[in-house]
N, C-alpha and C positions, 0 to 999 in steps of 0.2 A: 304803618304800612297798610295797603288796603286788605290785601290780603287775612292778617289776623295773626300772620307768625311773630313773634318777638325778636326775631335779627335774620341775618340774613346769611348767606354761605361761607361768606367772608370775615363775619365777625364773629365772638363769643360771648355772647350776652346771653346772663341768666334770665331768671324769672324776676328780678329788681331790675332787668330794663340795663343796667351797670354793665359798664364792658367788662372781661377781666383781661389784665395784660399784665404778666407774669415780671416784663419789665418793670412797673411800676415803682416808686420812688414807697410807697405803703410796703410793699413786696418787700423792697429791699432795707428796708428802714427797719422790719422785724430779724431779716437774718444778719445785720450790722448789729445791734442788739444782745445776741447769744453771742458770747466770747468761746470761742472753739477750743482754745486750752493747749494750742499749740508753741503759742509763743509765749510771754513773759511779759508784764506789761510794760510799757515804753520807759515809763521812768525808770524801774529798775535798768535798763540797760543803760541809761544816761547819769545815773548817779554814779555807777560803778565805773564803769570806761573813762568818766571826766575825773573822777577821784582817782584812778587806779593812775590816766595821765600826769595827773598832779605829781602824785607822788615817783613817777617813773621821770619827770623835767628836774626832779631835785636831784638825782643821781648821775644823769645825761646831759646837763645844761652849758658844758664846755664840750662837747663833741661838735664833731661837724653834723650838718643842719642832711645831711644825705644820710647820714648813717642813723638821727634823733627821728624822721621821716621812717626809716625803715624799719625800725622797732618798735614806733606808734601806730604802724600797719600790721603788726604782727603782733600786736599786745590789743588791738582791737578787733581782731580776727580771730584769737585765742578767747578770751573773753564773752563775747560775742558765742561763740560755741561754747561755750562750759554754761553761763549763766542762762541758754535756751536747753542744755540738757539736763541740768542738774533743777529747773523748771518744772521738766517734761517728767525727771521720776519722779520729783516729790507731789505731782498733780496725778500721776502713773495711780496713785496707791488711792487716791480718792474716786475716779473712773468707773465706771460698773462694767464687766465684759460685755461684749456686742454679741 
């Protein structure tokens, strides 16, 4: 610019001339990175719910397919909450208060 300023009212550019945009895929690539510690990681939930169904089609496998449906929504929904709580306390006890 003729002037001498380094950007202009519209943009946010340091002293490196660099825009900064908080969007950025760098931005976002560092807070994807720190795992938050809320959830459980993926596999654990998919070993457990496809094992757990394994074992629930050996017991269920002459019922009707309405009722086999309805207890594999309810055995993955149970599940699913035990294995994100029981996650959350034993992560609870490693945590440092805020």
């Amino acid at each position: 610019m003729a002037d001498g300023r380094l950007g202009d009212a519209g943009n946010d550019v340091g002293r490196t001339g660099k825009e900064h945009d908080p969007t950025s895929k760098a931005n976002s690539m560092d807070t994807k990175k720190q795992p938050d510690g809320r959830w459980a990681p993926w596999w654990l939930y998919v070993v457990i719910i496809v094992g757990s169904n394994y074992v629930k089609q050996y017991f269920v496998q002459d019922w009707p397919v309405a009722i086999n449906a309805a207890i594999t929504l309810v055995l993955i929904g149970i599940l699913f909450l035990g294995i994100t709580s029981v996650y959350r306390s034993m992560r609870g006890a490693d945590r440092q208060p805020r």
